[in-house]
Backbone of each chain as nested JSON, in Angstrom:
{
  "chains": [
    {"id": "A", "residues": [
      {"number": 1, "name": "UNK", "atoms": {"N": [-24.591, -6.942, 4.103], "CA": [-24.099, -5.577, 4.272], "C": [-22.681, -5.47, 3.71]}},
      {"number": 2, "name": "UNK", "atoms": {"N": [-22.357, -4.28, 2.878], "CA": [-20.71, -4.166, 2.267], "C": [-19.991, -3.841, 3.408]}},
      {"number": 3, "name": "UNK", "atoms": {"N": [-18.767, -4.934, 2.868], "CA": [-17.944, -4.289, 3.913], "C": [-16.1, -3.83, 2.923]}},
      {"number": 4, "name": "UNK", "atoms": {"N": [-15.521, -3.589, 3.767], "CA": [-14.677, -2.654, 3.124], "C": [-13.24, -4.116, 2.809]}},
      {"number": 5, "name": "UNK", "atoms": {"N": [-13.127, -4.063, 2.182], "CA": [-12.258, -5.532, 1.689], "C": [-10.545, -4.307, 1.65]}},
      {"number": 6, "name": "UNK", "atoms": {"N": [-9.497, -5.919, 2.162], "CA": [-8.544, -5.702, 2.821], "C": [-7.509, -5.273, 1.39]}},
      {"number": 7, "name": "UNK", "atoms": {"N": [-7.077, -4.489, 1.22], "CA": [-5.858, -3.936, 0.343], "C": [-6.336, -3.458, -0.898]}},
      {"number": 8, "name": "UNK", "atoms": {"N": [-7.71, -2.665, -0.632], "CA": [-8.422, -2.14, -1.852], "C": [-8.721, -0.986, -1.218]}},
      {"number": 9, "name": "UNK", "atoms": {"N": [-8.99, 0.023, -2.406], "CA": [-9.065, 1.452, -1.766], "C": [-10.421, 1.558, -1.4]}},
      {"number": 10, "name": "UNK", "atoms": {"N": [-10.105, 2.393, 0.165], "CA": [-11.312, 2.651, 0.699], "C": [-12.245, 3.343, 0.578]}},
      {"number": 11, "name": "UNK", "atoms": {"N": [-13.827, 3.493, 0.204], "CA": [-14.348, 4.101, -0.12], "C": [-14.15, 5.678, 0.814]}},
      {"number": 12, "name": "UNK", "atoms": {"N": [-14.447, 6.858, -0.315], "CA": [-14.034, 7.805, 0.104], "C": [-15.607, 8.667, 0.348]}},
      {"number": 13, "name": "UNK", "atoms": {"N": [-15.86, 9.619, 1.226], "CA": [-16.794, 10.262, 1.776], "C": [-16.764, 11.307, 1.927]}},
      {"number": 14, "name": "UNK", "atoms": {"N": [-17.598, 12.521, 2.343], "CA": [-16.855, 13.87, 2.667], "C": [-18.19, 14.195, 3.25]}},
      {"number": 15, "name": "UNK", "atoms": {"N": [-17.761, 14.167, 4.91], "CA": [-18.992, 14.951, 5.886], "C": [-18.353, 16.268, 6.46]}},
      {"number": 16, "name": "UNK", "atoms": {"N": [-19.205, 17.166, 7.065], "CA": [-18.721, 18.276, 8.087], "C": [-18.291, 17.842, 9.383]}},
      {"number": 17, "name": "UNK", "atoms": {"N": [-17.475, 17.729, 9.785], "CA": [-17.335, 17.625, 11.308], "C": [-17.859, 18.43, 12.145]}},
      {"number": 18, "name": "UNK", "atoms": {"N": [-17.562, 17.964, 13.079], "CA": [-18.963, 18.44, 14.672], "C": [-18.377, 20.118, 14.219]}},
      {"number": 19, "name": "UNK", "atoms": {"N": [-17.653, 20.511, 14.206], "CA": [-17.701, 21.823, 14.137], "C": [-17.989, 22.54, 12.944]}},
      {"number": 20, "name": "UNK", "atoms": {"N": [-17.988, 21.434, 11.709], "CA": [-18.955, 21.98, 10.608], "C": [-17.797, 22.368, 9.751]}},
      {"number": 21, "name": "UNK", "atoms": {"N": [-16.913, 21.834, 9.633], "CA": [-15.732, 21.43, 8.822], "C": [-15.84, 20.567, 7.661]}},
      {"number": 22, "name": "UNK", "atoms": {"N": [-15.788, 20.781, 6.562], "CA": [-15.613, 19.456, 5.797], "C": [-14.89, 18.797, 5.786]}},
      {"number": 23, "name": "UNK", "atoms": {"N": [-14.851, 17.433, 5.971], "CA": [-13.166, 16.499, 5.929], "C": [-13.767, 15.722, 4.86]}},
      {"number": 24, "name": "UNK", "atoms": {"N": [-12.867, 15.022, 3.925], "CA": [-13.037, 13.907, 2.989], "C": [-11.676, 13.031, 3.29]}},
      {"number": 25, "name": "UNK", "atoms": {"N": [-12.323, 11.575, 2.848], "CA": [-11.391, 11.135, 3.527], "C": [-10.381, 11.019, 2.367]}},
      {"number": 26, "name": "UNK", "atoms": {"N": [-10.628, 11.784, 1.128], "CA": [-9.521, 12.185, 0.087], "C": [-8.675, 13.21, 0.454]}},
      {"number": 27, "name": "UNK", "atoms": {"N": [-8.819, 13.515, 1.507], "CA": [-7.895, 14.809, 1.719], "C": [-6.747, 14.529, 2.46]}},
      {"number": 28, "name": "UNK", "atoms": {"N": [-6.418, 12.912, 3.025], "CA": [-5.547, 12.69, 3.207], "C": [-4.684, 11.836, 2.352]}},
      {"number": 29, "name": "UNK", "atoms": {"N": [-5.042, 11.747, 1.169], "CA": [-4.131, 10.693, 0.385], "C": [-3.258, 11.502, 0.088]}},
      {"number": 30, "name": "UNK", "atoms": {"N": [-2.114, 10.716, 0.159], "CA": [-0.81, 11.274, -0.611], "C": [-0.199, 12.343, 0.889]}},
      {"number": 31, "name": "UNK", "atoms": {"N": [-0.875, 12.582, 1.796], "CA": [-0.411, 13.209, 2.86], "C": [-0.432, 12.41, 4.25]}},
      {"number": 32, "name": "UNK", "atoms": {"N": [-1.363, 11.695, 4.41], "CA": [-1.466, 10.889, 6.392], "C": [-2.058, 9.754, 6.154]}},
      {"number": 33, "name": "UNK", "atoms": {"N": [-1.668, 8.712, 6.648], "CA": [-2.398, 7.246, 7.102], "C": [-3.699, 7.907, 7.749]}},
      {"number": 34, "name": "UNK", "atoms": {"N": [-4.586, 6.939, 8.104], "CA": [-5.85, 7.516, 8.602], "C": [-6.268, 5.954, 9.566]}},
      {"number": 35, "name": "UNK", "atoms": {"N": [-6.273, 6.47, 10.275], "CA": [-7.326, 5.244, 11.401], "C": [-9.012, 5.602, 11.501]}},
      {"number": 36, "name": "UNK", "atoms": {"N": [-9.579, 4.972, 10.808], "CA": [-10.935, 4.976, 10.912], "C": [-12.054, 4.559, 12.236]}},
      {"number": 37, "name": "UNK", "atoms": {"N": [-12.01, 5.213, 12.512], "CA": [-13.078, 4.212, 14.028], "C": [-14.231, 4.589, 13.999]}},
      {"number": 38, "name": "UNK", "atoms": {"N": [-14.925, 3.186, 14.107], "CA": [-16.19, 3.019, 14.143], "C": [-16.803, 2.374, 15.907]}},
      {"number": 39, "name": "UNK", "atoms": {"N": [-17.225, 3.553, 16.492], "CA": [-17.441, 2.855, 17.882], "C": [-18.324, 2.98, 18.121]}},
      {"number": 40, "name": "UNK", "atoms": {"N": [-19.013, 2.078, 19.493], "CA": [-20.121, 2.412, 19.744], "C": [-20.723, 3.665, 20.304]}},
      {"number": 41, "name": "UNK", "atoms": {"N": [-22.622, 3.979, 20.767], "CA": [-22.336, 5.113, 20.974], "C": [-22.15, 5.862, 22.552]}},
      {"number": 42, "name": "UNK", "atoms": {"N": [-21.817, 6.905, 22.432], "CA": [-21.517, 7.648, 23.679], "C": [-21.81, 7.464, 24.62]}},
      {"number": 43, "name": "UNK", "atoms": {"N": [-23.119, 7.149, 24.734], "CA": [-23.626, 7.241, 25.928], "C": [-23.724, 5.934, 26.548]}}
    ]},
    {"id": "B", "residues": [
      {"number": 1, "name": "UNK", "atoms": {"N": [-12.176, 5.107, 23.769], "CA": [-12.064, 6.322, 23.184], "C": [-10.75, 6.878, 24.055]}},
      {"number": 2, "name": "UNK", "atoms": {"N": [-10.861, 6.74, 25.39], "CA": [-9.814, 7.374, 25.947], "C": [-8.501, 6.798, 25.841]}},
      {"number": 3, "name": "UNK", "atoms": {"N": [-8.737, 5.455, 25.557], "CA": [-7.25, 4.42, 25.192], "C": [-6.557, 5.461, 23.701]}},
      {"number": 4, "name": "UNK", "atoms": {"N": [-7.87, 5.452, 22.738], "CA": [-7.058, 6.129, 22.126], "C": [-6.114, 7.749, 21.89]}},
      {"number": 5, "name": "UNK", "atoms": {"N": [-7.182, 8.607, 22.903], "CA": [-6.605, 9.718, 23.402], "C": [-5.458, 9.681, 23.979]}},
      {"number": 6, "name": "UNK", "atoms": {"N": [-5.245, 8.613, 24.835], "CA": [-4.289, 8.605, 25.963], "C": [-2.677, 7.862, 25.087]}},
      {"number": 7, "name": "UNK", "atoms": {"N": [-2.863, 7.51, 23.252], "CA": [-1.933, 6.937, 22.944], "C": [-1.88, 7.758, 21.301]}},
      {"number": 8, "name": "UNK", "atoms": {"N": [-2.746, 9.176, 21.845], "CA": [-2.82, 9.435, 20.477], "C": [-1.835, 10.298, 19.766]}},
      {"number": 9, "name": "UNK", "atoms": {"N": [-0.46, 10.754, 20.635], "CA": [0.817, 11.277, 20.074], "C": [1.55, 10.252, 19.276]}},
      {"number": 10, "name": "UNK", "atoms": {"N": [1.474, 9.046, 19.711], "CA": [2.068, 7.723, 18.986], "C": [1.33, 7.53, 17.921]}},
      {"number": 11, "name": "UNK", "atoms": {"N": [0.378, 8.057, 17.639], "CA": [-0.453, 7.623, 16.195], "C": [-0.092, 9.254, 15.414]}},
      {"number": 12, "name": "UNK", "atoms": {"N": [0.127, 10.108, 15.711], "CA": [0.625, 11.579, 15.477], "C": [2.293, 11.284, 14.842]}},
      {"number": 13, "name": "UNK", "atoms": {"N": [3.259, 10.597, 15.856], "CA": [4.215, 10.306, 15.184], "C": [4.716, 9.491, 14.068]}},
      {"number": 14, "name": "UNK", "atoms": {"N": [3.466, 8.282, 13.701], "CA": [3.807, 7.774, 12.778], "C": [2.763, 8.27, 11.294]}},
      {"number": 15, "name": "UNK", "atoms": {"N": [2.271, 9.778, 11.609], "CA": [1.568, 10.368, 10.55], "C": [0.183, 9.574, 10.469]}},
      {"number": 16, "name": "UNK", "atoms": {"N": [-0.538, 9.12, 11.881], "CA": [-1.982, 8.449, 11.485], "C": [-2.783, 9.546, 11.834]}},
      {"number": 17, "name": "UNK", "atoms": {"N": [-3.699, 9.844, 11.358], "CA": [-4.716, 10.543, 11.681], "C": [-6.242, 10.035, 12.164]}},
      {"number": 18, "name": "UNK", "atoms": {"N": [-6.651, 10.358, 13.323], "CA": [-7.524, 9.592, 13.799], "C": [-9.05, 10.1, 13.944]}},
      {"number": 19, "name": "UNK", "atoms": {"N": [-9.292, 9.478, 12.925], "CA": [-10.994, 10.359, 12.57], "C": [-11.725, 8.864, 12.695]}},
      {"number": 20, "name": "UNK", "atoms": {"N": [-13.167, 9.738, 14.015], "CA": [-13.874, 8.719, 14.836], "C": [-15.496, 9.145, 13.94]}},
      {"number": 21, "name": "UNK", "atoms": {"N": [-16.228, 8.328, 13.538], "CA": [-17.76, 8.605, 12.798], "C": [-18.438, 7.814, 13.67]}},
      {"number": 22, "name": "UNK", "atoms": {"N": [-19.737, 8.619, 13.925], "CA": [-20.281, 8.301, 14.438], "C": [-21.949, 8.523, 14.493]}},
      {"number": 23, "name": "UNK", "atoms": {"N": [-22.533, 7.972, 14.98], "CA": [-24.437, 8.251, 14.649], "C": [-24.849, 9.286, 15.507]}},
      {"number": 24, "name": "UNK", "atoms": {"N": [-24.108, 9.698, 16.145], "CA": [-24.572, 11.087, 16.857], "C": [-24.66, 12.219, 16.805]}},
      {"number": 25, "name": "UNK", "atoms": {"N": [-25.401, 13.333, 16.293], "CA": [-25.437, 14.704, 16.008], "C": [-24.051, 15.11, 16.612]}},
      {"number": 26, "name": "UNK", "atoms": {"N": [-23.949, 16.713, 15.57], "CA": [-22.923, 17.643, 16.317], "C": [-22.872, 18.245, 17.633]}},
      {"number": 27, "name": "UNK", "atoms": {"N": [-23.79, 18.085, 18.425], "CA": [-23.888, 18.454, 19.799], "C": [-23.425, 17.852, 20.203]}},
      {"number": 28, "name": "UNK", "atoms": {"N": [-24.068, 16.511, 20.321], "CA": [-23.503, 15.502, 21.023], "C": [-21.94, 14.992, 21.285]}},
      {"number": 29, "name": "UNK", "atoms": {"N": [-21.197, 15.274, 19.721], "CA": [-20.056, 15.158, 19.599], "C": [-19.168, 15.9, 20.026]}},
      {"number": 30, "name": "UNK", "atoms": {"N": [-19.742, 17.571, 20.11], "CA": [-19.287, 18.419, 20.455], "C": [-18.871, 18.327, 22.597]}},
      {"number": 31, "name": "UNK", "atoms": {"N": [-19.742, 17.681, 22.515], "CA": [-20.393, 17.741, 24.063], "C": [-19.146, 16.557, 24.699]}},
      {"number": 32, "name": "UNK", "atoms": {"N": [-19.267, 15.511, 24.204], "CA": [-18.382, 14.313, 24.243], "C": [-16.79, 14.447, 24.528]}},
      {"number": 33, "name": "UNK", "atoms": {"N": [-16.412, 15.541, 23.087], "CA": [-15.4, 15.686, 22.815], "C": [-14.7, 17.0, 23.753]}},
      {"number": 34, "name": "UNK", "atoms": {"N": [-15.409, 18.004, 24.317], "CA": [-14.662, 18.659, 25.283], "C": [-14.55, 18.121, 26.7]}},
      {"number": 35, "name": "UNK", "atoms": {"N": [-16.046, 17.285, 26.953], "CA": [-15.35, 16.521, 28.081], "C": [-14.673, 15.682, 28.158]}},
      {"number": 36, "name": "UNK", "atoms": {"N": [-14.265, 14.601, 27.178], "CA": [-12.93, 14.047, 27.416], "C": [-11.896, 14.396, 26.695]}},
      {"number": 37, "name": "UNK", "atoms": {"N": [-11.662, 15.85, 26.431], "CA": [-10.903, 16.564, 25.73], "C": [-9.997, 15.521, 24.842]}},
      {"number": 38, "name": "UNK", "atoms": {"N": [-10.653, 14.913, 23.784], "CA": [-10.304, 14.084, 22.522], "C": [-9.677, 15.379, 21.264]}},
      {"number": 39, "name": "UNK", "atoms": {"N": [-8.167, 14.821, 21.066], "CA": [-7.568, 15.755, 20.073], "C": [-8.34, 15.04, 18.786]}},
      {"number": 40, "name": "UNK", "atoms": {"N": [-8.751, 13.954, 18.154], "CA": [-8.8, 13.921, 16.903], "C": [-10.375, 14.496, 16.74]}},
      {"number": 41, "name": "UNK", "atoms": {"N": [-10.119, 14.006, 14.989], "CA": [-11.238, 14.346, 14.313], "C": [-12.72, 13.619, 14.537]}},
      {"number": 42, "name": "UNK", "atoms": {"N": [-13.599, 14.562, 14.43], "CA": [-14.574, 13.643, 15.1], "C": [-16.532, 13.951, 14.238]}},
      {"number": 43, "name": "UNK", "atoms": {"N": [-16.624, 12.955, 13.648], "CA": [-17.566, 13.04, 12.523], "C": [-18.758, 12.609, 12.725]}},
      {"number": 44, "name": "UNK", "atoms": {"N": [-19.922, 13.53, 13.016], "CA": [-21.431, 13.406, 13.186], "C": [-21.804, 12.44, 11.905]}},
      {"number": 45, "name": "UNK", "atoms": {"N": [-22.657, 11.33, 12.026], "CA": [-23.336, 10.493, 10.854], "C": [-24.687, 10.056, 11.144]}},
      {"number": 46, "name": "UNK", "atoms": {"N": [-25.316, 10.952, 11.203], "CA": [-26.825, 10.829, 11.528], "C": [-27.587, 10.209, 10.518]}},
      {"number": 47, "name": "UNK", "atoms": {"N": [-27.053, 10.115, 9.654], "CA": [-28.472, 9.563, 8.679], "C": [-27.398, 8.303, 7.845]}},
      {"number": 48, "name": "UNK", "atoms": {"N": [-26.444, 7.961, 9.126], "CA": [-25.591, 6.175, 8.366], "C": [-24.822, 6.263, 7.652]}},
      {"number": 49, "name": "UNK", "atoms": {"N": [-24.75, 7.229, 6.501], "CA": [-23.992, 7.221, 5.067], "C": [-22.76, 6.591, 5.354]}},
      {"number": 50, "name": "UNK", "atoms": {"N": [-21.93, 7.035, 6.468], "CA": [-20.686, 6.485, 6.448], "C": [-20.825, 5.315, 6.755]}},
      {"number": 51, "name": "UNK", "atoms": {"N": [-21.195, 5.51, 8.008], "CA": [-21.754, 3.941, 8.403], "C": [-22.253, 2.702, 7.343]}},
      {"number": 52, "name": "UNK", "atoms": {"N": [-23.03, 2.797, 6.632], "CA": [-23.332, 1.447, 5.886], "C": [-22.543, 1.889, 4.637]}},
      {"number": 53, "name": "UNK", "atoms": {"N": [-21.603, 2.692, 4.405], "CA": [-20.566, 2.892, 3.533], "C": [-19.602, 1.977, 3.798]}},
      {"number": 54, "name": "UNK", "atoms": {"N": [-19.149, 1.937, 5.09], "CA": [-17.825, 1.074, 5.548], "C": [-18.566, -0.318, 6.433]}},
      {"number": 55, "name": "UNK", "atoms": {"N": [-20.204, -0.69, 6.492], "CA": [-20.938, -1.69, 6.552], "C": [-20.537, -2.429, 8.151]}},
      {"number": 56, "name": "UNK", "atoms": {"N": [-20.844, -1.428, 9.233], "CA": [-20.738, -1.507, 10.401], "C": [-21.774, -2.122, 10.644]}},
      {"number": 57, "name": "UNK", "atoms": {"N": [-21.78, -3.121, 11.735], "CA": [-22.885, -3.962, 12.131], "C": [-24.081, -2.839, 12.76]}},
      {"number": 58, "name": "UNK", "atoms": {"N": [-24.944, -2.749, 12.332], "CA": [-25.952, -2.425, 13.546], "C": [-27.041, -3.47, 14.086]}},
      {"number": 59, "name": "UNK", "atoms": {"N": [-26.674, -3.55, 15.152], "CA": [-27.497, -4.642, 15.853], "C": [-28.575, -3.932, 16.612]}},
      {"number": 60, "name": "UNK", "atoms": {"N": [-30.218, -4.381, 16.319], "CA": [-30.885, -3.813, 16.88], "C": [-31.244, -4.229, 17.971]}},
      {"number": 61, "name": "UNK", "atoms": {"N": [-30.994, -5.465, 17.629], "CA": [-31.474, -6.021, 19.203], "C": [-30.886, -5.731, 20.305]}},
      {"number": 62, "name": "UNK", "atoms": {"N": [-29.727, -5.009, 20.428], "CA": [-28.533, -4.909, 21.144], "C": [-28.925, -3.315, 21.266]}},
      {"number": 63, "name": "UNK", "atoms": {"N": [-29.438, -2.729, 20.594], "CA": [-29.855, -1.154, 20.243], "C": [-28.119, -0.436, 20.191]}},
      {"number": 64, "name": "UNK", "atoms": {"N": [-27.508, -1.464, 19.917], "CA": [-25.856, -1.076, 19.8], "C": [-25.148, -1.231, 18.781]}},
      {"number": 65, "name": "UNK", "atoms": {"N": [-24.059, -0.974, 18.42], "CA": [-23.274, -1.281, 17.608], "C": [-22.053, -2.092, 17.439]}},
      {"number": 66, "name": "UNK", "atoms": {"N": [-21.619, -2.698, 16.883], "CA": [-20.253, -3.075, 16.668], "C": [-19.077, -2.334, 16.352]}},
      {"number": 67, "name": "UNK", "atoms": {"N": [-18.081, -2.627, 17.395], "CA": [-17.162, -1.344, 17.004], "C": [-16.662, -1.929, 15.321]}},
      {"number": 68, "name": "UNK", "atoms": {"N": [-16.19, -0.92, 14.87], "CA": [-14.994, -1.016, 13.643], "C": [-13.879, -0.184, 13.536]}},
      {"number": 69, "name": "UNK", "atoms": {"N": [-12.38, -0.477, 13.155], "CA": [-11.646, 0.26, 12.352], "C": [-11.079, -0.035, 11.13]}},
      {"number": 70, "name": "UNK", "atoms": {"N": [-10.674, 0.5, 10.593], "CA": [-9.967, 0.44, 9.442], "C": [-8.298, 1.319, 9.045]}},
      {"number": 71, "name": "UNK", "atoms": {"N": [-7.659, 0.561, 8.83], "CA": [-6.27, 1.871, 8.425], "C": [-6.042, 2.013, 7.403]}},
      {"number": 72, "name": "UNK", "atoms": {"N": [-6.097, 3.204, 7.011], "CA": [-5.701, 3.754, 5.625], "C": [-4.624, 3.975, 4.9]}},
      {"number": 73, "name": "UNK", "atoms": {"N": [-3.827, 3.572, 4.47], "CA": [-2.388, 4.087, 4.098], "C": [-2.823, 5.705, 3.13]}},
      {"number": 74, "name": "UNK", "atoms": {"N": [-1.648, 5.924, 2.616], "CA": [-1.619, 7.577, 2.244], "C": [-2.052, 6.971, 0.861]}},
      {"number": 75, "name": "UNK", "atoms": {"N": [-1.938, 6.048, 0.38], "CA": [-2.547, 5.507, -1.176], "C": [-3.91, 5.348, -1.083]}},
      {"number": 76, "name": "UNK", "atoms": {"N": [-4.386, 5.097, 0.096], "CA": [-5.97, 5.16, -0.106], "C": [-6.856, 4.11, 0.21]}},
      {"number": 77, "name": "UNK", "atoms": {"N": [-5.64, 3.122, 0.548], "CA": [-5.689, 1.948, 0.58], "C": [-6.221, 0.989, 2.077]}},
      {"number": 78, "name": "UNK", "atoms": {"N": [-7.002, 0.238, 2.331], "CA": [-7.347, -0.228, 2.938], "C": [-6.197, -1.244, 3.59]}},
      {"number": 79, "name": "UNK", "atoms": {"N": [-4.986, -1.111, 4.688], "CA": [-4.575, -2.005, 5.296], "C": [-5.019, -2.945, 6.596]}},
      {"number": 80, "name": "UNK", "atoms": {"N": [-5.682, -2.499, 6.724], "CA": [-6.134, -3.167, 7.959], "C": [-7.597, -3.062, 8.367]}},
      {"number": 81, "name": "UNK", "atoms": {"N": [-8.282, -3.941, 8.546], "CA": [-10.132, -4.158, 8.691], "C": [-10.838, -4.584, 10.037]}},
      {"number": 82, "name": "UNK", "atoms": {"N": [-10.918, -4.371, 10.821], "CA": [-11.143, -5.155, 11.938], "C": [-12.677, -4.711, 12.36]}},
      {"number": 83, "name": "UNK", "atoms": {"N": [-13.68, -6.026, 12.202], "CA": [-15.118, -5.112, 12.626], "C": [-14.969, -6.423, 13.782]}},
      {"number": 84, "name": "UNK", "atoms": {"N": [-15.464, -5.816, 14.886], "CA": [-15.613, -6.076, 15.996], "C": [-16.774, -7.102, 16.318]}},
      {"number": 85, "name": "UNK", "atoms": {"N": [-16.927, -8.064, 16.646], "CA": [-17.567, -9.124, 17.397], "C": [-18.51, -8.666, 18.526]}},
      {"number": 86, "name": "UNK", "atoms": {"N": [-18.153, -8.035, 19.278], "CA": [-18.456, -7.717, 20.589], "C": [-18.214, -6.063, 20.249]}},
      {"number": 87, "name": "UNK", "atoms": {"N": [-19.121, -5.341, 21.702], "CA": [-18.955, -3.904, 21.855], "C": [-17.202, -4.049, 22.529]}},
      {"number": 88, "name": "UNK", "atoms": {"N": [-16.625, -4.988, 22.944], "CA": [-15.356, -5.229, 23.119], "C": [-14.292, -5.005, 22.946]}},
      {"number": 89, "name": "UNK", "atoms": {"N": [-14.961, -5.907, 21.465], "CA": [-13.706, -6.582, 20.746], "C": [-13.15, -5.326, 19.52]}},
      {"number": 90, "name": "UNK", "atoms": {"N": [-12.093, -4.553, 20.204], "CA": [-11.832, -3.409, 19.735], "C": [-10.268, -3.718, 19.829]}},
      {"number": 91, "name": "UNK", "atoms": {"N": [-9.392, -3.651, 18.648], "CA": [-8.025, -4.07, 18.095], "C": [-6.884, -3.163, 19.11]}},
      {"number": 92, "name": "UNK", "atoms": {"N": [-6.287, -3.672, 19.646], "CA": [-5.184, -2.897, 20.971], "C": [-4.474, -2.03, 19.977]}},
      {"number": 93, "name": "UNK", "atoms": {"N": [-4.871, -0.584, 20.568], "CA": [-3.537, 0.281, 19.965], "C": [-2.089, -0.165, 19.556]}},
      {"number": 94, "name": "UNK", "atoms": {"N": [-1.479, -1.048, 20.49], "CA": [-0.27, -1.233, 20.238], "C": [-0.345, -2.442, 18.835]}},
      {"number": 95, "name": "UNK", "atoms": {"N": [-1.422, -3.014, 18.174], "CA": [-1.505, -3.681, 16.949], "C": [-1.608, -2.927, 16.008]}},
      {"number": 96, "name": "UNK", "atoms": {"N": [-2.28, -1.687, 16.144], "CA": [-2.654, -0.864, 14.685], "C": [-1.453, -0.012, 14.781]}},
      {"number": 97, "name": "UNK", "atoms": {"N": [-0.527, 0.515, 15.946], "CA": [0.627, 0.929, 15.524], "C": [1.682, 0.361, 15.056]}},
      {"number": 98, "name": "UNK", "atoms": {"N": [1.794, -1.11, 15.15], "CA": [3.014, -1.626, 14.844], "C": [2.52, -1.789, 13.276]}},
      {"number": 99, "name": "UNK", "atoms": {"N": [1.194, -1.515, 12.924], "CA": [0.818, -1.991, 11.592], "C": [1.298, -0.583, 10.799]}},
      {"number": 100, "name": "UNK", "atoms": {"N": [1.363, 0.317, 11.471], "CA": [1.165, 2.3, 11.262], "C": [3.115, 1.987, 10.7]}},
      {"number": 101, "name": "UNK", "atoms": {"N": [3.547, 1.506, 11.257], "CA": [5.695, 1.359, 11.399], "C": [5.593, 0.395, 10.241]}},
      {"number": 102, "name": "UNK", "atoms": {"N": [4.881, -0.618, 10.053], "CA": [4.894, -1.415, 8.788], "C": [4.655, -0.469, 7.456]}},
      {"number": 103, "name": "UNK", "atoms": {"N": [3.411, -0.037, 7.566], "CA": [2.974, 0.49, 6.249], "C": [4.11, 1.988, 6.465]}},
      {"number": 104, "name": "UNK", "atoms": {"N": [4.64, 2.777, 7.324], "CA": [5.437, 3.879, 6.879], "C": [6.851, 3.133, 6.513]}},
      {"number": 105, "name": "UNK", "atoms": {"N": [7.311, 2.35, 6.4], "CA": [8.683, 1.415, 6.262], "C": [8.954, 1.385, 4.693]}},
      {"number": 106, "name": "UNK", "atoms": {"N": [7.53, 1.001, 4.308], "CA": [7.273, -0.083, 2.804], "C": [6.71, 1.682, 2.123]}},
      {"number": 107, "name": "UNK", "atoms": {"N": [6.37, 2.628, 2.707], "CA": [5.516, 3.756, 1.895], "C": [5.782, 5.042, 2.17]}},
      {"number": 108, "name": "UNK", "atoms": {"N": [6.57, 5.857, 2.356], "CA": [7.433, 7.032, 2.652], "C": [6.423, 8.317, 1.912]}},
      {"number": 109, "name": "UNK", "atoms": {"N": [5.959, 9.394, 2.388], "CA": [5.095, 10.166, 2.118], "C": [6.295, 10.967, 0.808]}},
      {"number": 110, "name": "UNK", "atoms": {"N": [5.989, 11.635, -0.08], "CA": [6.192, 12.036, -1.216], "C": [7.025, 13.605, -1.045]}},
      {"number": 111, "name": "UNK", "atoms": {"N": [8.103, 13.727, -1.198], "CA": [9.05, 15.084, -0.418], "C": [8.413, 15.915, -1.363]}}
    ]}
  ]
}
């Protein structure tokens, strides 16, 4: 399975958020650090 | 999740933005996120894309997952990787911020 290797750019994506927003995670370069979390689920 | 709610002005002050993906529809997220009234961003991934994009364990036998994060600097850049061992083994806020004061030190956002 790929995984995301340390001081290389991170692959970039662009989903809707729960409220049906688009975010990419290009929309923060050049503007915010980004913490990615991957957790388990909710319930 | 709530560790990070409960420390998430300190990730606000050093310009991190904290976007959580996850395999659960928008309801669900929706549902999640007003009851533990979570300020960040929060991303339905029902059909994996992100997920085996950034190559999160899924363990079936476990019918669970492995946590992961990753920090991004404003270049795009992958500083920090941590996929989790255990449903646990999840990196202490106070490590990914002192990493958040490193990378804003060495990388100053663009006036």
């Amino acid at each position: 399975m790929p995984r995301v290797s340390l001081d290389a750019i991170a692959p970039d994506f662009s989903l809707p958020d729960f409220n049906g927003d688009l975010v990419s995670l290009s929309d923060f370069r050049g503007r915010k650090n980004v913490l990615l979390v991957f957790n388990r689920t909710f319930a | 999740m709530a560790q990070l709610r409960d420390d998430y002005s300190q990730f606000v002050d050093r310009d991190v933005e904290v976007v959580v993906v996850g395999p659960e529809d928008a309801a669900a997220f929706s549902k999640y996120w007003k009851a533990e009234s979570l300020p960040f961003v929060g991303i339905p991934d029902p059909t994996y894309g992100v997920l085996k994009l950034y190559g999160q364990e899924i363990n079936l036998f476990k019918l669970g997952r492995m946590p992961a994060q990753v920090l991004i600097d404003r270049a795009g850049v992958a500083r920090f990787v941590h996929y989790g061992h255990s449903m646990q083994d999840i990196p202490k806020n106070d490590e990914v911020l002192a990493l958040a004061d490193e990378i804003n030190s060495s990388q100053r956002p663009s006036a």
